[in-house]
C-alpha positions in Angstrom: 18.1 8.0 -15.8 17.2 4.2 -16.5 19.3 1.9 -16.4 19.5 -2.3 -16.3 23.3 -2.6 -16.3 25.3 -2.0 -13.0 25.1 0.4 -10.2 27.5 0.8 -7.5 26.3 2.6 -4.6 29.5 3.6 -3.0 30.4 4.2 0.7 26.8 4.2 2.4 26.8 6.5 5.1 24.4 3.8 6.9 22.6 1.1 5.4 20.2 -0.8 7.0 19.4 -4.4 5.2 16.6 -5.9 7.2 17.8 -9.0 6.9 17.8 -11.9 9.1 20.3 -10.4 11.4 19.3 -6.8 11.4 22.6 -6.0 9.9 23.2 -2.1 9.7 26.9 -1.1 8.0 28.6 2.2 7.5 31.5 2.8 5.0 30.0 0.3 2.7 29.1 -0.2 -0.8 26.2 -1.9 -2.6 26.4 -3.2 -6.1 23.6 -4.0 -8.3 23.7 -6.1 -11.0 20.6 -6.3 -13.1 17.0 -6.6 -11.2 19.0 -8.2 -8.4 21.5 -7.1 -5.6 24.8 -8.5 -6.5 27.3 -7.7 -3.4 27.7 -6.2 -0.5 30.9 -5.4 0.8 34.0 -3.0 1.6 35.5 -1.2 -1.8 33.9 -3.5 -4.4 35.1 -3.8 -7.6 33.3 -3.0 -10.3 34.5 -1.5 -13.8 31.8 0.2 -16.0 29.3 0.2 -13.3 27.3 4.0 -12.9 28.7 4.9 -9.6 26.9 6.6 -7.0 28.2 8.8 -4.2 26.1 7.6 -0.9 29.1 9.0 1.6 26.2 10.8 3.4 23.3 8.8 2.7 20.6 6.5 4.4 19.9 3.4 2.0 16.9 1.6 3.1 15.1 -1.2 1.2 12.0 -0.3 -0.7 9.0 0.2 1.4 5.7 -1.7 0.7 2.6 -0.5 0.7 0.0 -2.9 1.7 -3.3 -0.8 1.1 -4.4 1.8 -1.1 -7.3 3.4 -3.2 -5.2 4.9 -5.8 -8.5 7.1 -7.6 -9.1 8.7 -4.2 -5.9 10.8 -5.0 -8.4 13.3 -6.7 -10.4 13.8 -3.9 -8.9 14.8 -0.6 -9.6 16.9 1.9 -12.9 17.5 0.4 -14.9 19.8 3.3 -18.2 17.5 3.4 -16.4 14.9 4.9 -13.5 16.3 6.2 -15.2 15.5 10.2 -17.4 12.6 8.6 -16.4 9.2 9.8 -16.5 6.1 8.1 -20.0 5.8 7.0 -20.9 9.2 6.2 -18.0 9.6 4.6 -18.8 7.1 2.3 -21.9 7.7 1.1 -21.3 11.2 0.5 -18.2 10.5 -1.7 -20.0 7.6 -3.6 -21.5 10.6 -5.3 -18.1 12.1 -6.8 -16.9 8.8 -7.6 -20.1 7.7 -10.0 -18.4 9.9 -11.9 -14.8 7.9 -12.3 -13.4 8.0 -16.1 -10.9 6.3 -17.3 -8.9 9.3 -17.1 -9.1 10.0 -13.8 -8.3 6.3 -12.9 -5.1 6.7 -15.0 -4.1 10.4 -13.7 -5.3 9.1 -10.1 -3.1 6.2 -10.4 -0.2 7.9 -11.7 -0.3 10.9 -8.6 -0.3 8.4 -5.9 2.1 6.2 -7.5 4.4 9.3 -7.8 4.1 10.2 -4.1 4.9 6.7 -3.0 7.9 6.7 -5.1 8.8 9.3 -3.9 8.4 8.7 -0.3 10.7 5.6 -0.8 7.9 3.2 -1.5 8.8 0.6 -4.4 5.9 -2.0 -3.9 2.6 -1.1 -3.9 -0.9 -3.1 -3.0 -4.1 -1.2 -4.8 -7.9 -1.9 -3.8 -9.9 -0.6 -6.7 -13.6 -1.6 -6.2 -15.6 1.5 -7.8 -16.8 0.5 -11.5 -19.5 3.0 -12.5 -22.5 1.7 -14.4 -22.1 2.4 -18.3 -18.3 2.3 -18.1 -16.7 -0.8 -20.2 -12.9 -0.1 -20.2 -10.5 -2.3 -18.6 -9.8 0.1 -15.1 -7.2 -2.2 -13.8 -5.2 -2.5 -17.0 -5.4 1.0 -17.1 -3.8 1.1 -13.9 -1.6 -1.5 -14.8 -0.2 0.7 -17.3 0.1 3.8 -15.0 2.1 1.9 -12.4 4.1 0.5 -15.1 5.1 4.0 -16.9 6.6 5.2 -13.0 8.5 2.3 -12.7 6.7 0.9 -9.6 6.3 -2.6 -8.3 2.7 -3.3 -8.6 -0.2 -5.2 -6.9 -3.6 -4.1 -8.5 -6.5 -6.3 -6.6 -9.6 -6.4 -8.5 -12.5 -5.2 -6.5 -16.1 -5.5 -6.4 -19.4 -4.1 -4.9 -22.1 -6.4 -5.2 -25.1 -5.1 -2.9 -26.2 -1.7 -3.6 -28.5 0.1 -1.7 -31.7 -1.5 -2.7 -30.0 -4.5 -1.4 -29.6 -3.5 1.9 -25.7 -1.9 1.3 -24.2 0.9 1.8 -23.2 1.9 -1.9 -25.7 3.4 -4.4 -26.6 1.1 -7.3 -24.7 3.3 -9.8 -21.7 1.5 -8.3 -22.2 -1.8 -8.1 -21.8 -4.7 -10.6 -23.5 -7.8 -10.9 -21.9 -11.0 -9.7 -21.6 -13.0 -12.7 -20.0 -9.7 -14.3 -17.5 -9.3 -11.4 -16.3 -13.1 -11.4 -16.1 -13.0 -15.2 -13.7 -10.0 -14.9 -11.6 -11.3 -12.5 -11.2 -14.2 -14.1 -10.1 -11.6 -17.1 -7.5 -9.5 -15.0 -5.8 -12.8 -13.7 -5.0 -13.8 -17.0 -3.9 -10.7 -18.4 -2.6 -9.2 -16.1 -0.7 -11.4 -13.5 2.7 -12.4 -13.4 3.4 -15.0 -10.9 7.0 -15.0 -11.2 9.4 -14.1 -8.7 11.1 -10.3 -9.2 7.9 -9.9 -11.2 6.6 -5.9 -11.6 2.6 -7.0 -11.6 0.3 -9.2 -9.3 -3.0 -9.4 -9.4 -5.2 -10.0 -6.2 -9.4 -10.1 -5.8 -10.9 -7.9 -3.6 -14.3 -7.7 -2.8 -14.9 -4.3 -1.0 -16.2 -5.0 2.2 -18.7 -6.7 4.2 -21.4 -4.5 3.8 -21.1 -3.9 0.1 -21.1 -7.6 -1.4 -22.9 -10.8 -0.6 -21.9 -13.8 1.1 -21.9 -15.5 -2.0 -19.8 -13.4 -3.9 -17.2 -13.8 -1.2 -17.5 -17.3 -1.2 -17.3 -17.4 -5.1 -14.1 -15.2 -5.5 -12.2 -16.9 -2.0 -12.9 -20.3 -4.5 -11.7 -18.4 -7.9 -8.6 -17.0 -6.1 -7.6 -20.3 -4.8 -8.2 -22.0 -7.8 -6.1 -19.5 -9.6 -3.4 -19.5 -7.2 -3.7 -15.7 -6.7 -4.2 -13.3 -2.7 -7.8 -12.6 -1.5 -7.8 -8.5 0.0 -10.7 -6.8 2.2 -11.4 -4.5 4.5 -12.8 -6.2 7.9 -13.0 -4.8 11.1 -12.3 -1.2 10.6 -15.2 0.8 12.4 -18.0 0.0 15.1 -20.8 0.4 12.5 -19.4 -2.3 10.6 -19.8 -4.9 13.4 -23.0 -3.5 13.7 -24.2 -4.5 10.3 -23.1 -7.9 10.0 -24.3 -8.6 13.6 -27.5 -6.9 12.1 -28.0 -8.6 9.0 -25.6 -12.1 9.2 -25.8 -12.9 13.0 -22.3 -12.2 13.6 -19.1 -10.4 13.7 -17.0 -9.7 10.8 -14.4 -12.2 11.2 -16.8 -14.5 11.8 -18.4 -13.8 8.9 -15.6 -14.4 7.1 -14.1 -17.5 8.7 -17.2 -19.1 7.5 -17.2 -18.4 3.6 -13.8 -19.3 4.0 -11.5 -16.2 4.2 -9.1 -17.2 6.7 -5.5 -18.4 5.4 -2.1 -16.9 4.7 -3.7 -16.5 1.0 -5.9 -13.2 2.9 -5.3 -10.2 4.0 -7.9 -7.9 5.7 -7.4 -3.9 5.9 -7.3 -2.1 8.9 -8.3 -4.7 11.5 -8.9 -2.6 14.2 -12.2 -3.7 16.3 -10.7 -7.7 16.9 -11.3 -9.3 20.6 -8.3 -11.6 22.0 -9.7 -14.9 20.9 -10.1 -13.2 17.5 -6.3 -12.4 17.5 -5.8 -15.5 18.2 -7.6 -17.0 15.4 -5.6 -15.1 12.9 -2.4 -16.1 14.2 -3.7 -20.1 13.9 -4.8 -19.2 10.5 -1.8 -17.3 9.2 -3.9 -14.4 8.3 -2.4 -10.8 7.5 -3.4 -6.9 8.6 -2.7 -4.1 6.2 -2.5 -1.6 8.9 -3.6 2.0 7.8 -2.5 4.2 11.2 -3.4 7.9 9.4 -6.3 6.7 7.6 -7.5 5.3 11.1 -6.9 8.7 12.8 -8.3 10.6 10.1 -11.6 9.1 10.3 -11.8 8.4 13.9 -12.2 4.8 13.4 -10.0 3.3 16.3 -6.4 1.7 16.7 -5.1 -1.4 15.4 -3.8 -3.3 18.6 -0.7 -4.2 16.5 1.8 -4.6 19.3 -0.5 -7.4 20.1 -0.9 -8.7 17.0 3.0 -9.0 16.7 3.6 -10.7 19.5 1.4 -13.2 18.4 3.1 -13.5 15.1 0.4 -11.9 12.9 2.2 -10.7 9.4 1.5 -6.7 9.8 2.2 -4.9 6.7 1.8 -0.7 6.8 -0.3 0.7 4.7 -1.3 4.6 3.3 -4.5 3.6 2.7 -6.6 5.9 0.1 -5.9 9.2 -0.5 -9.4 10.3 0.6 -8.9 9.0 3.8 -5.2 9.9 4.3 -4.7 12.6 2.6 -1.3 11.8 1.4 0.4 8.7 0.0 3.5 9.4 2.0 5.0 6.1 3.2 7.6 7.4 5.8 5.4 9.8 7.0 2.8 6.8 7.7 5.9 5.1 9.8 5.9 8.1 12.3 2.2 8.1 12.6 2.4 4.6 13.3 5.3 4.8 16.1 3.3 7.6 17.7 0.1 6.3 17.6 0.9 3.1 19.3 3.1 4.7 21.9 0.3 7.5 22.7 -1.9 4.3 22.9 -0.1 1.3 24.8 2.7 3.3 26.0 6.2 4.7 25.1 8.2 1.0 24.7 5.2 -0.2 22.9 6.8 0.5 19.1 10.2 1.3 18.2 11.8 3.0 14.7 13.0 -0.6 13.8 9.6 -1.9 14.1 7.6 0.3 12.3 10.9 0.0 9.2 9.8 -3.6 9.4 6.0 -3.6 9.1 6.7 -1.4 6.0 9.7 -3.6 4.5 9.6 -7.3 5.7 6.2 -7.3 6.9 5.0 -6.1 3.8 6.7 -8.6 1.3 5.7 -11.4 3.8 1.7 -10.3 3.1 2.3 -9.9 -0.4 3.9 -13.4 -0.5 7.1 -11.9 -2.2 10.3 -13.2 -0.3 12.2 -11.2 -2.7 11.3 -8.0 -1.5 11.5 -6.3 2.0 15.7 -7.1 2.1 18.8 -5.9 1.1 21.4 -8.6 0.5 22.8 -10.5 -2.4 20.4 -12.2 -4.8 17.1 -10.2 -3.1 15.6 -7.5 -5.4 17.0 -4.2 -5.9 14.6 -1.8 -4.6 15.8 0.6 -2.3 15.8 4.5 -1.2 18.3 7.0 -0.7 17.9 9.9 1.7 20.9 12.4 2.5 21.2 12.9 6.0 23.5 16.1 5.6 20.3 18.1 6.1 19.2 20.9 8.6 16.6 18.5 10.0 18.4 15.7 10.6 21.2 17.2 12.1 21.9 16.4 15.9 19.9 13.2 15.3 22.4 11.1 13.6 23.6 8.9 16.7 20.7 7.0 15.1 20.1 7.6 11.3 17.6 4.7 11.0 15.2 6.3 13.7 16.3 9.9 12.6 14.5 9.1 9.4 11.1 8.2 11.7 11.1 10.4 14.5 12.7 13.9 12.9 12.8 15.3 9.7 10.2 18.1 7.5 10.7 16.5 4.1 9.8 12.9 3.6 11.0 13.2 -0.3 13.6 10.9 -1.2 16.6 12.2 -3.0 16.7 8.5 -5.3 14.6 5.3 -5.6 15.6 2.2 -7.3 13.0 -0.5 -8.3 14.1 -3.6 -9.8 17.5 -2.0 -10.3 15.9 1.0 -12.0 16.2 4.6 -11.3 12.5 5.7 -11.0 13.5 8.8 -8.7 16.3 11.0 -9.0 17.6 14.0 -7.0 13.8 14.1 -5.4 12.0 14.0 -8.8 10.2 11.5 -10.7 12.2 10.0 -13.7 9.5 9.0 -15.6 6.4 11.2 -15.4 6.0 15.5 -16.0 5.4 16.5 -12.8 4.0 19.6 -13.7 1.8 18.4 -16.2 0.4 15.4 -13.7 -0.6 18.2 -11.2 -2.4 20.2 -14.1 -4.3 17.0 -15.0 -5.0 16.2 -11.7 -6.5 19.4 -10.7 -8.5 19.7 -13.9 -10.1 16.2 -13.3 -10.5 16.9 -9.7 -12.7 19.8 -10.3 -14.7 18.5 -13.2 -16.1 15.2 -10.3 -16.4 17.3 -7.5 -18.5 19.8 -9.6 -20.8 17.1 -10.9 -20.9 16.0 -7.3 -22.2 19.4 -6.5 -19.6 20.0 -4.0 -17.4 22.4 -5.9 
């Protein structure tokens, strides 16, 4: 059920706001009034307003995912690459994705919008950097219009590849654009399909893929377009050994020095993953103000290292969590990739090293603070309403509710919510989307799935 009017959310079992002061309140309500939190109090008043019993509830805000490839939706857990790390993993799977239609970006985008949703995610970052040769149609406002059918807050980044493999990259030339093309398009999505305003439902960002799939021109070239446009800069830097290996090999230097000299270091940038970064490298980033998406499954699942974030937030480094793409994950499950985070830095640094409240604020404040959306990430008056609902009268959770923010992290078999709001929306009810055929969207998805992989030759 949609609605724009007024909801009351009435005596919370436990909300935690994420504010300022880490407030956390039982036996209260939460009324929304439009696209904006309107109170939060004891027994509010409100006549007309849908009510909403939330006696044994967790309300969180909306999570934010920082990272994501939503077309790789259609292709996990494929068994060529399932032991393949970063490398091999690519170029075996550039060969399915030649074969991206504009269906499959749609159907693609629609799957792992759903799963976010309904993992409690409301905001949602997506790299898409794979335009095939031959194919004209507008990918990103196809996505665009996806993301915008669920109900999700969306942040499509345009991507690009730019050096194929007669270049000296790693992608095959049937991937890979020109780079007057690529600026000229950007320069497209901008204006048609960003909204700069605040509680807006669609930002656009550029993202060139990588530093071993475009040229140092074309990164200096979209760093100056994005600045001049006023819009984020997104890449992936830092994420395996064999990328330090080719920039030191064919630029002279590591990645982030790489990109501190075209220019890429600000609170305007964020780089994915982030993992292979010396001190004095940390360091920099703090000075410069520039953000990690941090992608703990995707890391794992590929073998490609672990993001020293403990150190990067005690040096005030905006962290944002991401799910990273499906291929890589396989899943788009946002409070799942909050316990893999909080194990995966105690296993590595040691059992104080991340707590439940941290990893809740890498995928909530940290998030909006990457993004540049103060809005988000909150739940008080006047901040946007985007928040989840999970019932904590369930056989997993029980004997863990001394703590039902950290019960959510550390226990639990089901990571579906039971309702998500975005901008004061119903988008998930009762565990289901509101707004999409679930059954129909998985008999798409395996349909389209099949038909790549099969012209991939690895069905």
């Amino acid at each position: 059920m949609k609605t724009t009017g007024e909801i009351l959310f009435r005596n919370i079992y436990h909300l935690v706001t994420m504010n300022d002061r880490d407030d956390r309140f039982s036996g209260i309500d939460l009324l929304v009034r439009g696209h904006r939190i309107a109170a939060i109090g004891k027994t509010i008043d409100a006549p007309g307003a849908r009510v909403i019993d939330a006696s044994t509830h967790l309300i969180i805000p909306g999570l934010i995912n920082t990272h994501h490839h939503l077309y790789q939706t259609l292709q996990r857990n494929i068994p060529a690459v399932q032991n393949a790390e970063l490398f091999d993993w690519l170029t075996a799977l550039y060969q399915v994705w030649q074969h991206l239609t504009p269906e499959a970006v749609r159907v693609g985008t629609l799957l792992g919008c759903g799963e976010l949703l309904k993992t409690g995610c409301t905001t949602s970052l997506d790299q898409h950097y794979v335009f095939p040769r031959g194919l004209d149609e507008d990918l990103i406002g196809i996505q665009v219009e996806a993301a915008g059918r669920l109900g999700i807050r969306f942040h499509p980044t345009r991507g690009s590849m730019s050096r194929g493999q007669s270049q000296g990259g790693l992608p095959p030339d049937s991937v890979v654009q020109d780079e007057d093309t690529i600026l000229k398009d950007c320069l497209r999505v901008i204006e048609r399909h960003h909204d700069p305003a605040p509680f807006s439902m669609s930002r656009v960002a550029i993202s060139p893929c990588s530093p071993f799939s475009v040229s140092r021109e074309l990164l200096v070239e979209t760093i100056r377009l994005a600045r001049d446009k006023g819009i984020l800069c997104h890449t992936h830097v830092a994420e395996t050994r064999d990328e330090e290996d080719y920039c030191q090999k064919v630029y002279g230097m590591r990645p982030l020095a790489l990109m501190e000299e075209v220019g890429w270091m600000g609170q305007d940038v964020s780089f994915a993953h982030g993992i292979h970064f010396t001190d004095r490298e940390l360091d920099r980033l703090a000075e410069a103000g520039t953000a990690i998406a941090h992608c703990p499954t995707s890391n794992m699942r590929l073998g490609s290292g672990v993001a020293r974030v403990p150190q990067m937030m005690s040096r005030g480094i905006t962290v944002g969590l991401a799910v990273d793409g499906s291929a890589s994950n396989d899943s788009s499950d946002m409070i799942g990739e909050m316990r893999n985070g909080l194990l995966m830095h105690r296993l590595t640094f040691g059992a104080a090293a991340m707590t439940a409240r941290d990893m809740l604020h890498l995928a909530t404040r940290g998030g909006a603070r990457l993004l540049g959306r103060p809005e988000l990430g909150c739940l008080e008056a006047g901040r946007a309403a985007d928040l989840a609902m999970i019932d904590m009268n369930r056989l997993e959770y029980t004997g863990a509710l001394s703590d039902p923010l950290a019960a959510l992290i550390f226990s639990g078999i089901d990571h579906t919510v039971d309702l998500t709001l975005v901008n004061g929306r119903v988008v998930v009810q009762d565990g289901r989307l509101v707004n999409a055929d679930e059954e129909q969207l998985i008999e798409q998805g395996q349909r389209i799935s099949g038909e790549m992989l099969r012209k991939a030759g690895l069905a």
